[in-house]
C-alpha positions in Angstrom: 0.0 0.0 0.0 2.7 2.2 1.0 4.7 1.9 -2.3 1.2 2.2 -4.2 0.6 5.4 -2.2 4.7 7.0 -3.3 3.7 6.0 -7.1 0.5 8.0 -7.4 2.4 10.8 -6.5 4.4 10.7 -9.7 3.8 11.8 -13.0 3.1 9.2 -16.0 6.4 7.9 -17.6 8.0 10.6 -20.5 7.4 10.5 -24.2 9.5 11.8 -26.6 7.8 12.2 -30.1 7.5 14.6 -32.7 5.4 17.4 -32.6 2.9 17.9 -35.6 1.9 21.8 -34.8 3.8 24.7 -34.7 6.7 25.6 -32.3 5.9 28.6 -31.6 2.5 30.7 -30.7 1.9 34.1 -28.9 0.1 34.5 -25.0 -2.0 37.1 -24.7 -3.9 38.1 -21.6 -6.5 40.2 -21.1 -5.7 43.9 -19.9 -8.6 44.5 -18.0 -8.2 41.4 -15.7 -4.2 41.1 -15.5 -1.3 43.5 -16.3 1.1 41.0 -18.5 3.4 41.9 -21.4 2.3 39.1 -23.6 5.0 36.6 -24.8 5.8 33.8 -27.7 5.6 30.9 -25.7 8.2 28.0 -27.4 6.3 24.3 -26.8 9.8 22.2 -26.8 7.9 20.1 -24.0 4.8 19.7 -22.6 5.3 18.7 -18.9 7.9 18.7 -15.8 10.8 16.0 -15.0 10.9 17.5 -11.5 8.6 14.8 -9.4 7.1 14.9 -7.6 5.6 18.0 -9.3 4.9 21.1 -7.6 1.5 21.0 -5.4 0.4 24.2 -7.0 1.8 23.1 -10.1 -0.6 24.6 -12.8 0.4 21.8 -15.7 -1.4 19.4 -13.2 -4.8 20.9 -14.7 -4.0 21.9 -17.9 -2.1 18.6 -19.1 -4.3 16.4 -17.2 -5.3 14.2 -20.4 -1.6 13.9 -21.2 0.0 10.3 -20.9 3.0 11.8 -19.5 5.0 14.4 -20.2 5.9 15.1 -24.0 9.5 15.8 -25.0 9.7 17.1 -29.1 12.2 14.7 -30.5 12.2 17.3 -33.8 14.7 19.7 -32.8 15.8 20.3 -36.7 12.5 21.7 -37.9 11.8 23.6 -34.0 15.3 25.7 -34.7 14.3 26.3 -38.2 11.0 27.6 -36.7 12.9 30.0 -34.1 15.5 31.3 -36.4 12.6 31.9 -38.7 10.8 34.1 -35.4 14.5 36.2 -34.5 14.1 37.0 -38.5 10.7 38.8 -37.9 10.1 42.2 -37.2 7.1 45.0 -35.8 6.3 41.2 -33.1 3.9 42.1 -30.0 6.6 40.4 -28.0 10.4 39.8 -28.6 10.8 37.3 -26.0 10.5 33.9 -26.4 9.3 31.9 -23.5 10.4 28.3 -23.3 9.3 28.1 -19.2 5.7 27.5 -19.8 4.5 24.2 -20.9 7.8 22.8 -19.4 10.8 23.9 -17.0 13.2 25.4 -19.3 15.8 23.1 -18.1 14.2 19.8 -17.0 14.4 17.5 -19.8 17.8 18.2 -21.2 19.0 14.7 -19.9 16.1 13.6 -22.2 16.6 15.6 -25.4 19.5 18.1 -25.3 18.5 21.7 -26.6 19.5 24.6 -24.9 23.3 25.1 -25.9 21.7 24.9 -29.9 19.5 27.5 -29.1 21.6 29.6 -27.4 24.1 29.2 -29.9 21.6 30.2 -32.4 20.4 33.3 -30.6 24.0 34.0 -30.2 24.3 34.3 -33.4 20.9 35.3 -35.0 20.1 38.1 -32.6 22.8 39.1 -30.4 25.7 39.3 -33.4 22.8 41.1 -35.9 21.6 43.8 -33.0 18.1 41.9 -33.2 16.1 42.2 -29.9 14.4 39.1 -29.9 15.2 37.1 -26.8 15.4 33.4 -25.4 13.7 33.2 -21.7 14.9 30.0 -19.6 13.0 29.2 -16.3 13.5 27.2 -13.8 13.5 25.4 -10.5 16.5 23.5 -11.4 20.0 24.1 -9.2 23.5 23.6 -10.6 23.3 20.0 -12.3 20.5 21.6 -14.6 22.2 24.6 -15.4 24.9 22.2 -16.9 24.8 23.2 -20.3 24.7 26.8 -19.3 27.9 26.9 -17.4 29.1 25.1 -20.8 28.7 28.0 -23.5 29.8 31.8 -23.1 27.1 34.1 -22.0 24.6 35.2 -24.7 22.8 38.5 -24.0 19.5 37.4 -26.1 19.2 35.1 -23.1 17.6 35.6 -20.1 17.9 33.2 -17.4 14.8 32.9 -14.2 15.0 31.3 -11.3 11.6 30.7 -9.4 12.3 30.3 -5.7 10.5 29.9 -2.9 10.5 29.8 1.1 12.8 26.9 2.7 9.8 26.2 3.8 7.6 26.4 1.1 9.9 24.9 -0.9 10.5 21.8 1.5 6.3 21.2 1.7 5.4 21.9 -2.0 8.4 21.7 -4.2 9.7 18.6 -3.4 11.0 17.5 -7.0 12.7 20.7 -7.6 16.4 22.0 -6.6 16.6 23.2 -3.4 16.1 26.5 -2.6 20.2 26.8 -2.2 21.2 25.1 -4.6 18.9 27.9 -7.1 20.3 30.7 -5.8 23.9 29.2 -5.9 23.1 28.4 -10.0 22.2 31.9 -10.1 25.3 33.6 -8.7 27.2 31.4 -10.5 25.4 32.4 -13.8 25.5 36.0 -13.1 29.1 36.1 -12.1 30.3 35.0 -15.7 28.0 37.3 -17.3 24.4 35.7 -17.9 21.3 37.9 -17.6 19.5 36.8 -14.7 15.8 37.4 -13.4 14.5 36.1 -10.1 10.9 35.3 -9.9 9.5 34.6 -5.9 6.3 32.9 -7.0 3.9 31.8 -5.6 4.5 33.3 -2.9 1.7 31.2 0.2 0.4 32.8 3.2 2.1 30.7 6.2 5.1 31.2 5.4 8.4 33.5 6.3 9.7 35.3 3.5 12.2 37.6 5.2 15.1 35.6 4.0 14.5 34.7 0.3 13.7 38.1 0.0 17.3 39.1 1.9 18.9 36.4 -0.4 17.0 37.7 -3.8 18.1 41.4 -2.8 22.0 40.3 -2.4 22.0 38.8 -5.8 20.6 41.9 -7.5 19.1 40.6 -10.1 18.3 42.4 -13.0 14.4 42.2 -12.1 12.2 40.3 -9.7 8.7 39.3 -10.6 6.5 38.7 -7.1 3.6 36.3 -7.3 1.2 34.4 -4.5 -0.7 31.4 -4.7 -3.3 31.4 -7.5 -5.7 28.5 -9.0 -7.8 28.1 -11.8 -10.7 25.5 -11.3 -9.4 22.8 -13.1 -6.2 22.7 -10.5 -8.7 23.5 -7.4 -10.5 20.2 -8.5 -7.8 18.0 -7.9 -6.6 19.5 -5.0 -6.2 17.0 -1.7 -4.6 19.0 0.6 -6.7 22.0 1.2 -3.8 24.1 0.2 -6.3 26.9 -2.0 -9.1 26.5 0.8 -8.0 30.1 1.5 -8.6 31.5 -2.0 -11.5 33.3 -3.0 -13.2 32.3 -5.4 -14.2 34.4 -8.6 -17.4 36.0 -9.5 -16.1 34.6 -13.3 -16.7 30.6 -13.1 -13.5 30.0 -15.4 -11.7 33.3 -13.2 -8.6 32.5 -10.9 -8.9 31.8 -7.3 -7.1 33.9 -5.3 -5.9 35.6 -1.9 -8.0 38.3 -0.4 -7.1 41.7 -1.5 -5.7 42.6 1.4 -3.6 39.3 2.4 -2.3 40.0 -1.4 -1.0 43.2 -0.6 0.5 42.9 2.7 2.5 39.7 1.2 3.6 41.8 -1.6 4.3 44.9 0.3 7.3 42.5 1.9 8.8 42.3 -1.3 8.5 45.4 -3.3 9.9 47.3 0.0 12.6 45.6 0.2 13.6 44.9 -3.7 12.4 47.9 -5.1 15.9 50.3 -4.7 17.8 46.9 -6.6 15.9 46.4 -9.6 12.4 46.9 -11.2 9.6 44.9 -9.5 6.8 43.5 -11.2 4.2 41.1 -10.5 2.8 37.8 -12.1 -0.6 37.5 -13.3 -1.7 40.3 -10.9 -4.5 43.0 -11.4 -3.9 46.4 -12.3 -5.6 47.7 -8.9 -3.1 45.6 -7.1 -0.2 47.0 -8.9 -1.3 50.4 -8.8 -2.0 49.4 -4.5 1.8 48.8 -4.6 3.1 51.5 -6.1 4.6 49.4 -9.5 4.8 50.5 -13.2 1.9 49.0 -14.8 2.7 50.8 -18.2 6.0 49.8 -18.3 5.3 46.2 -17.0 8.7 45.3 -16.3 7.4 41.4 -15.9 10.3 38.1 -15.7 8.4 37.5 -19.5 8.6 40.9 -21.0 11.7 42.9 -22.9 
């Protein structure tokens, strides 16, 4: 029972296969309901290798009628796609997000990718004075930052750490890096050169965040991007633990759940305090009220996706 119990827990086995639609497609949001920059979003995976994954973890509701996660064996035609996008100009976006359907970083055991890409952006955008830009996210430490510590630094790529409470981390991030061993990856990477972003998100009331806060600030990062614990109803459904019993939910049946207004702020207020004489602040998928609340640029939206 007990080794029945530790195997529900983990995702469906990964397949790698090639992908029959396009690479690449824009996210837009809404303005009214969320201040984001919009982004390309590049599908090179559809799932996590970090397993457990995440309790909050958002792919859990989204990919729920996946048979495991799906790693794009067809990395010829996906660069010819890229290079194709750094080539266009007059884009809503110039960044190119490969942290949403997957951690940037997860599956390069699996299917190596990163050091091509990088080389191409290397030599397609930054060597041409093109703007478009390659955006890596991840929960991964040093051992998946491996094949960034192999290549020079490439200034058409930015690099995001999420992080999290100790705490947090310990109860609901269980497969990822340690909180540590992030922030180690991410001095590392800054110190020879990379562009690094810091992303504290999602940030859960409960929790101490005095000293990922202190530990974000010492890096200096060139921004931080706050967020707190948010849930669409597809990922309240299967929740067991009662960890979004204190979000509210929206008026909108297909809305997102989330904190009181107030709890929102206060957790926020923390950050932006502290962070704000270092580098821009932003938040993720926040309302303009709560950004103007706190004080943050919401026409220059300096988010961990945008420019």
């Amino acid at each position: 029972m007990k080794d029945d119990a530790a195997t529900s827990k983990q995702p469906p086995a990964c397949v790698v296969r090639q992908r029959k639609t396009a690479f690449i497609d824009i996210l837009r949001t809404t303005p009214p309901k969320t201040v984001c920059p919009n982004f390309y979003i590049l599908a090179h995976a559809n799932g996590c290798a970090f397993s457990p994954r995440c309790s909050y973890c958002y792919l859990k509701g989204s990919l729920w009628h996946m048979d495991g996660d799906h790693v794009f064996s067809n990395v010829d035609q996906m660069v010819d796609e890229v290079s194709g996008w750094i080539a266009k100009d007059e884009l809503e976006s110039y960044v190119l997000n490969s942290g949403n359907l997957s951690d940037s970083l997860a599956f390069e055991g699996v299917r190596a990718l990163m050091a091509r890409l990088i080389e191409l952006f290397r030599t397609e955008a930054e060597a041409k004075g093109r703007p478009h830009a390659l955006l890596l996210v991840t929960k991964g430490g040093m051992k998946a930052c491996r094949p960034l510590f192999d290549v020079a630094p490439c200034r058409n790529v930015l690099v995001s750490f999420s992080v999290n409470s100790r705490a947090a981390a310990r109860d609901h991030e269980q497969g990822a890096a340690a909180v540590e061993d992030r922030l180690e990856a991410a001095r590392q990477l800054k110190a020879a050169g990379w562009r690094v972003r810091m992303r504290i998100d999602p940030m859960i009331l409960g929790y101490d965040y005095a000293w990922i806060i202190q530990e974000v600030r010492r890096l200096a990062p060139e921004r931080v991007t706050l967020g707190t614990l948010r849930a669409e109803p597809a990922l309240i459904r299967l929740d067991t633990e009662g960890l979004f019993d204190k979000l509210e939910r929206p008026a909108d049946p297909k809305g997102v759940a989330r904190y009181p207004k107030a709890d929102r702020i206060a957790v926020y207020r923390q950050g932006v305090d502290a962070l704000k004489s270092v580098c821009p602040v932003a938040l993720c998928e926040e309302t303009q009220d709560m950004w103007l609340a706190l004080g943050l640029d919401v026409d220059g939206k300096p988010c961990n996706c945008g420019a």
